[in-house]
N, CA, C and O atoms as CSV, one atom per row, in Angstrom:
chain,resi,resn,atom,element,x,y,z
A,1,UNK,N,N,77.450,92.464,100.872
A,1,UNK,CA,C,78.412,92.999,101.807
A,1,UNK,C,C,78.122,94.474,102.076
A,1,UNK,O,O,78.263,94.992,103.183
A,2,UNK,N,N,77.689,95.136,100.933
A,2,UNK,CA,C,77.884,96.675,100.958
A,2,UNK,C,C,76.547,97.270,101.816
A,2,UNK,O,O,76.398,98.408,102.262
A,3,UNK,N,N,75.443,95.886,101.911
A,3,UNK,CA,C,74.057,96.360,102.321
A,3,UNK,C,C,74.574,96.015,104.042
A,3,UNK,O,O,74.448,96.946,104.837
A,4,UNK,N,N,75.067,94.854,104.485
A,4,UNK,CA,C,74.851,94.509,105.702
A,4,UNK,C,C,76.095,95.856,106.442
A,4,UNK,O,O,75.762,96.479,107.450
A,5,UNK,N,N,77.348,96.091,105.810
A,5,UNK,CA,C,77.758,97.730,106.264
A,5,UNK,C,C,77.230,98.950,106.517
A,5,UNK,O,O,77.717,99.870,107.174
A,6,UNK,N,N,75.920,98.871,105.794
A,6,UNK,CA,C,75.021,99.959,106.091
A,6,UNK,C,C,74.217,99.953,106.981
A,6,UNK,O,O,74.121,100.872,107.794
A,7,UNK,N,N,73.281,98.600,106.982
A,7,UNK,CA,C,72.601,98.182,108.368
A,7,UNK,C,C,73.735,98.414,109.418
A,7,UNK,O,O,73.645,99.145,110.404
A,8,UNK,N,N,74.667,97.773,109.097
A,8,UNK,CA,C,75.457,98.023,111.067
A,8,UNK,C,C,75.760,99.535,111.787
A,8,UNK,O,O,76.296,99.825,112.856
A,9,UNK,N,N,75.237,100.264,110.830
A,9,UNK,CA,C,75.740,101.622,111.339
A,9,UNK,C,C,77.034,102.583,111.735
A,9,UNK,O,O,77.159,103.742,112.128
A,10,UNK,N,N,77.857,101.575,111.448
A,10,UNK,CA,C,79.290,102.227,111.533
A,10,UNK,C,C,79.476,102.728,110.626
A,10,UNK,O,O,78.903,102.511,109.559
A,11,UNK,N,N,80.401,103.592,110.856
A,11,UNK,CA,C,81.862,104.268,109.400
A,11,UNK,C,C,82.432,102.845,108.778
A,11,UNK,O,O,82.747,101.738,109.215
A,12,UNK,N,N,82.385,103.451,107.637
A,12,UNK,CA,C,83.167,101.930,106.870
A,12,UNK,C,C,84.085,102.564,105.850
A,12,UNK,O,O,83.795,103.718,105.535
A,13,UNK,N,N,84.945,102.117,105.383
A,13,UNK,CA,C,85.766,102.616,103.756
A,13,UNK,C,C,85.195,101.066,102.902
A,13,UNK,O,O,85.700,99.973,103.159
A,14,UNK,N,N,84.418,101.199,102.193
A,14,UNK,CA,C,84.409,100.195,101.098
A,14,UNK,C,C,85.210,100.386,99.477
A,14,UNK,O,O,85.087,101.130,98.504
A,15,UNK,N,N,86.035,99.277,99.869
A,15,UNK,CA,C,87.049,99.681,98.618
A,15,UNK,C,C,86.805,98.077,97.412
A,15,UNK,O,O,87.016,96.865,97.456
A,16,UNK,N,N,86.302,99.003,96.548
A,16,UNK,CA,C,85.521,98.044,95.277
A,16,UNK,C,C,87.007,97.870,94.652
A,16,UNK,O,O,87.396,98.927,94.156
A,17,UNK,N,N,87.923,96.821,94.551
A,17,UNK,CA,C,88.764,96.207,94.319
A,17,UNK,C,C,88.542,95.705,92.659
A,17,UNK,O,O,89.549,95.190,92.172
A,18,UNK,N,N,87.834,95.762,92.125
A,18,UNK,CA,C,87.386,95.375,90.680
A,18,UNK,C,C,88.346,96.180,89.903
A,18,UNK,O,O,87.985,97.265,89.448
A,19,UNK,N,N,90.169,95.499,89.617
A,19,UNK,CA,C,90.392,96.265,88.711
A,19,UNK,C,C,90.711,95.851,86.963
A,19,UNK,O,O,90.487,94.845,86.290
A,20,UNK,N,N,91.075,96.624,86.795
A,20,UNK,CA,C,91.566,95.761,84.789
A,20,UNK,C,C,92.669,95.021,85.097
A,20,UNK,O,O,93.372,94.930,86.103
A,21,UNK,N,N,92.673,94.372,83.723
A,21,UNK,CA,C,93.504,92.892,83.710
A,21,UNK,C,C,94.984,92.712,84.073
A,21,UNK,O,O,95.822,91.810,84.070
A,22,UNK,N,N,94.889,94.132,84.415
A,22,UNK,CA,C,96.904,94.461,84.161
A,22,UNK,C,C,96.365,96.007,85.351
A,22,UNK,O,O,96.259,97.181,84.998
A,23,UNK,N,N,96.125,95.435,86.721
A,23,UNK,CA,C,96.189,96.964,86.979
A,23,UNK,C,C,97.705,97.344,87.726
A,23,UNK,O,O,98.428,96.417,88.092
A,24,UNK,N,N,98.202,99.056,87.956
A,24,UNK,CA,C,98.929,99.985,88.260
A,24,UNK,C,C,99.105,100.544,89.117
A,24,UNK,O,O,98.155,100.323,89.868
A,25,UNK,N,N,99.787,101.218,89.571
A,25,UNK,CA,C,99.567,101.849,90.746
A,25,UNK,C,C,98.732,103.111,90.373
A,25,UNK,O,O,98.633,103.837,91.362
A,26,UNK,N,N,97.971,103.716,89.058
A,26,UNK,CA,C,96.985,104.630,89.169
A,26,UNK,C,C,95.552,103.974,89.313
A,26,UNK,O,O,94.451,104.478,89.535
A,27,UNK,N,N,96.066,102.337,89.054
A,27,UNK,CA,C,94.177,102.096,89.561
A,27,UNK,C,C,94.133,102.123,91.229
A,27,UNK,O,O,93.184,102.452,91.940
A,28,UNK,N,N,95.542,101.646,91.652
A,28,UNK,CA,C,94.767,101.517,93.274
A,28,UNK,C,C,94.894,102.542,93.460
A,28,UNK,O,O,94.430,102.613,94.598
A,29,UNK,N,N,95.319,103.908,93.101
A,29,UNK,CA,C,95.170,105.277,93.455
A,29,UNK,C,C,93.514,105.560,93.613
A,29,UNK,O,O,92.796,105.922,94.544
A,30,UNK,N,N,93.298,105.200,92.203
A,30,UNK,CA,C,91.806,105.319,91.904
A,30,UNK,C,C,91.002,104.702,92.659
A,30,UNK,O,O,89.966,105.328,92.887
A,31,UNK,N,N,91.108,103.546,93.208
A,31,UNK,CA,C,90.222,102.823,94.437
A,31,UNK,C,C,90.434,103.188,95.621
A,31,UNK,O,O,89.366,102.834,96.121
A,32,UNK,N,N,91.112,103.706,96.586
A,32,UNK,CA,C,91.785,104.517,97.332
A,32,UNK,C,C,90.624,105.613,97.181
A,32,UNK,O,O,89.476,105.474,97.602
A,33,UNK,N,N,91.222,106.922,96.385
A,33,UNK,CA,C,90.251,107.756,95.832
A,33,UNK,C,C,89.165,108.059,95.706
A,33,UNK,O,O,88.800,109.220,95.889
A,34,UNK,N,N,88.273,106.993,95.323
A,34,UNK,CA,C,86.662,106.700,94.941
A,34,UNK,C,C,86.240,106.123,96.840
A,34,UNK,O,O,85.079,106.195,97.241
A,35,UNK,N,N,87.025,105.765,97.467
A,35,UNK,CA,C,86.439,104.957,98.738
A,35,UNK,C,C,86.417,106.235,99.754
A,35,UNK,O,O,85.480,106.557,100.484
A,36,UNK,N,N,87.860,106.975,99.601
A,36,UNK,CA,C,87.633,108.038,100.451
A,36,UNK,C,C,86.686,108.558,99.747
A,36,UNK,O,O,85.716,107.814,99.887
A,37,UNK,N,N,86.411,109.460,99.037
A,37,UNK,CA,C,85.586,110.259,98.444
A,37,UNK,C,C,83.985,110.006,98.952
A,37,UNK,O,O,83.243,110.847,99.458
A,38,UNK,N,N,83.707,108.669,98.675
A,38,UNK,CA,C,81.914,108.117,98.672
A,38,UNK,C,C,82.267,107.849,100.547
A,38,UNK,O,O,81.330,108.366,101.156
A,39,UNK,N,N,83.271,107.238,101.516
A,39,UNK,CA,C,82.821,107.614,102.895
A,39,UNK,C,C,82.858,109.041,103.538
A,39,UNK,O,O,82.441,109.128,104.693
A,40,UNK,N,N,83.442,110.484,102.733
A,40,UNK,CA,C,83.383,111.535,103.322
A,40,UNK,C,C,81.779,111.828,102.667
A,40,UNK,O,O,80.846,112.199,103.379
A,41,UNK,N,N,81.705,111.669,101.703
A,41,UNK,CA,C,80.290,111.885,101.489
A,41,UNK,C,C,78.996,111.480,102.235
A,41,UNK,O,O,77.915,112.035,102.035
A,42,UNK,N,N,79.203,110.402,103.170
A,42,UNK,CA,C,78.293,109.615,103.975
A,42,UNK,C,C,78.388,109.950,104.856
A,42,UNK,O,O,77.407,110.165,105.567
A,43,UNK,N,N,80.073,110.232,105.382
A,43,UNK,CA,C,79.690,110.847,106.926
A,43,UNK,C,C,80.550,112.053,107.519
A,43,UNK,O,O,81.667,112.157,108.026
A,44,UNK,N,N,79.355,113.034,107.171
A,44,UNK,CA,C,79.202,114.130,107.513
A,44,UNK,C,C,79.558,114.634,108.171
A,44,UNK,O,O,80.065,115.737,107.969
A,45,UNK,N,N,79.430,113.816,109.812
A,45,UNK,CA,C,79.764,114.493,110.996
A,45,UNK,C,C,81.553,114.031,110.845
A,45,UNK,O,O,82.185,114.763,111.607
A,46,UNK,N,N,82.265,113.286,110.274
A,46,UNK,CA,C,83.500,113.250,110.685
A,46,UNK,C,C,84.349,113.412,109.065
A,46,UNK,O,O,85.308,112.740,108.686
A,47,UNK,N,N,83.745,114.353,108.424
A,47,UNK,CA,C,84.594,114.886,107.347
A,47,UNK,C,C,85.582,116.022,107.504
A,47,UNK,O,O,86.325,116.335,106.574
A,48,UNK,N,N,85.601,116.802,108.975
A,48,UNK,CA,C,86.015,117.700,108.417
A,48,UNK,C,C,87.839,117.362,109.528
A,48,UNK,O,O,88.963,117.863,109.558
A,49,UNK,N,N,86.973,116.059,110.353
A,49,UNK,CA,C,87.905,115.575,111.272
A,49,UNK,C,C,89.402,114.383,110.425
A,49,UNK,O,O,90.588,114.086,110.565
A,50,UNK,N,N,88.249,114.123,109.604
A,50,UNK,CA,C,89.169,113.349,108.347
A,50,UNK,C,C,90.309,113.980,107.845
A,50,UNK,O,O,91.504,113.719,107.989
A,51,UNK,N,N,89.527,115.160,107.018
A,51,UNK,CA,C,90.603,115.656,105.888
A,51,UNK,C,C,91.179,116.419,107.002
A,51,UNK,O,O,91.789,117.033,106.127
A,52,UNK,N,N,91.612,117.026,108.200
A,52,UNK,CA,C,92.788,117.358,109.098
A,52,UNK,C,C,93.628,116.202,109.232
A,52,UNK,O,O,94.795,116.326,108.858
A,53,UNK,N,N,93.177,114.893,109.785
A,53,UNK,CA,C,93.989,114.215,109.836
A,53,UNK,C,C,94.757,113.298,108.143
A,53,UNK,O,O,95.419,112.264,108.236
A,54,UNK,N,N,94.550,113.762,107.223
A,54,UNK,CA,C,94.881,113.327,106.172
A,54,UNK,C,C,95.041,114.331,105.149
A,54,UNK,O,O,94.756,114.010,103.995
A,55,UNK,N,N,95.612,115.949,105.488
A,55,UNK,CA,C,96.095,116.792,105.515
A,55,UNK,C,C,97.499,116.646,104.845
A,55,UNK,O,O,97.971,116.999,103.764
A,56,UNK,N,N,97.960,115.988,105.922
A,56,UNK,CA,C,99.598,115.699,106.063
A,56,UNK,C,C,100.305,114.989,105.277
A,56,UNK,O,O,101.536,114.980,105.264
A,57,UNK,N,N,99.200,114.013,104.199
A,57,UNK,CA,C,99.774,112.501,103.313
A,57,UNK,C,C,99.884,113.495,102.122
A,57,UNK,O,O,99.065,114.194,101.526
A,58,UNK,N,N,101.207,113.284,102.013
A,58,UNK,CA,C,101.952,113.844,100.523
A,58,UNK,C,C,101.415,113.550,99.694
A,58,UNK,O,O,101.690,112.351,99.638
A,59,UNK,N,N,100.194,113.940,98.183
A,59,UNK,CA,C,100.047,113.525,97.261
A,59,UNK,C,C,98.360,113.551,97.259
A,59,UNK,O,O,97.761,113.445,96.189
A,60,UNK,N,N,97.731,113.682,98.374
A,60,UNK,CA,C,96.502,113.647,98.649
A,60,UNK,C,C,95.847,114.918,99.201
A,60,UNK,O,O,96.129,115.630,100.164
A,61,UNK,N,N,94.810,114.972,98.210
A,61,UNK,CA,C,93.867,116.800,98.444
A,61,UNK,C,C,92.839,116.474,98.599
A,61,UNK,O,O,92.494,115.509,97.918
A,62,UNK,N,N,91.779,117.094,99.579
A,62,UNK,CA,C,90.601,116.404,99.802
A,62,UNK,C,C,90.068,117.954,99.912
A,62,UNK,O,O,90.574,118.820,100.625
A,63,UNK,N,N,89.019,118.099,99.112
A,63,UNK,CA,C,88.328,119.115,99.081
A,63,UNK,C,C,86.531,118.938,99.877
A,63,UNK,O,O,85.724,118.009,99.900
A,64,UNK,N,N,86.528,120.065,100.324
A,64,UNK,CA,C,85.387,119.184,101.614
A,64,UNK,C,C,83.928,120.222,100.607
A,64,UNK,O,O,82.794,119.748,100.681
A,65,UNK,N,N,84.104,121.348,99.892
A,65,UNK,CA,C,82.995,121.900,99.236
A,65,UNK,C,C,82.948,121.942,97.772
A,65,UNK,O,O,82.796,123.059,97.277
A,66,UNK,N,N,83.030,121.138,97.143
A,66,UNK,CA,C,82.031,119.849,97.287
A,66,UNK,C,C,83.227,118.821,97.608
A,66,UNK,O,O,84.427,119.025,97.422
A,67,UNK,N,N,82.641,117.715,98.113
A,67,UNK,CA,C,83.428,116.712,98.478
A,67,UNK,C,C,84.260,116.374,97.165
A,67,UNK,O,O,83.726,116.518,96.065
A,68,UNK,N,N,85.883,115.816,97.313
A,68,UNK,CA,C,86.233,115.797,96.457
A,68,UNK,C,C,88.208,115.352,96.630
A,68,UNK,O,O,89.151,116.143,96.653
A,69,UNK,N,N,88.224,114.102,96.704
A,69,UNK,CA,C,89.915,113.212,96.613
A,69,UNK,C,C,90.212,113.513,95.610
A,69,UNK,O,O,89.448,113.480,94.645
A,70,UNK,N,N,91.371,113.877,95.574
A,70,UNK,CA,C,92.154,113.452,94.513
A,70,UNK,C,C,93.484,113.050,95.061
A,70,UNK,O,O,93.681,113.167,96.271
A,71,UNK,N,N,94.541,112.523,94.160
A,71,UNK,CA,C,95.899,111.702,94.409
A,71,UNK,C,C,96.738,112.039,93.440
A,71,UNK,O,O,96.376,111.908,92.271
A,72,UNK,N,N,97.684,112.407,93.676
A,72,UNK,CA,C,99.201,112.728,92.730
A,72,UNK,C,C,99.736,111.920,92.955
A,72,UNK,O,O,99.384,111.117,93.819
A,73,UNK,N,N,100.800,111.816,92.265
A,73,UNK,CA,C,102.174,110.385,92.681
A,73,UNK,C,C,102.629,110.482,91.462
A,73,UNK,O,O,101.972,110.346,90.430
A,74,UNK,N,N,103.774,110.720,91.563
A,74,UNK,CA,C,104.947,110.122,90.295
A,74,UNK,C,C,104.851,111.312,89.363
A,74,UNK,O,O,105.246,111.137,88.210
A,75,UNK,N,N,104.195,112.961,89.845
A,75,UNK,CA,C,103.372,113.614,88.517
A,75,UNK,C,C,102.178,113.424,87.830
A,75,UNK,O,O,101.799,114.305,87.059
A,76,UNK,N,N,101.407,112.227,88.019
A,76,UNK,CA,C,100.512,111.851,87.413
A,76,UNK,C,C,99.341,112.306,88.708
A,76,UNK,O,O,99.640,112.278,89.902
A,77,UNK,N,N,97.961,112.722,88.166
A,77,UNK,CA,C,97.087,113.279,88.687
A,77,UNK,C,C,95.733,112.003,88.805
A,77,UNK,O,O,95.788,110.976,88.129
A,78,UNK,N,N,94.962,112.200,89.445
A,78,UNK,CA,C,93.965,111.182,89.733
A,78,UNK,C,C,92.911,111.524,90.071
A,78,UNK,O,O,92.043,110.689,90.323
């Protein structure tokens, strides 16, 4: 799946869903997290158009030097 997304040439968010046996709301933080993170890293030309428009989501910091999500919620850090 992850190879034929790359051949097609579009923007993609691939979100690796693989979680533990009992997951939380800090794993889907964490998958969330890891997906933004690895597509601002890929595409370049629309990172900086991203983190403006995702600016505004309460709980979410996106650091563009070096690339870099993170997620709060509830107090808990991610």
């Amino acid at each position: 799946m992850n190879v034929a997304l790359r051949k097609a040439g579009l923007p993609y968010i691939y979100l690796d869903v693989r979680l533990s046996a009992y997951p939380n709301y800090a794993d889907l933080a964490s998958v969330w997290a890891n997906a933004l993170e690895d597509f601002l890293k890929r595409e370049a030309g629309l990172r900086e158009r991203i983190a403006n428009v995702l600016k505004g989501v309460a709980g979410l910091i996106i650091g563009l030097s070096p690339v870099k999500v993170e997620v709060r919620f509830r107090g808990l850090r991610n």
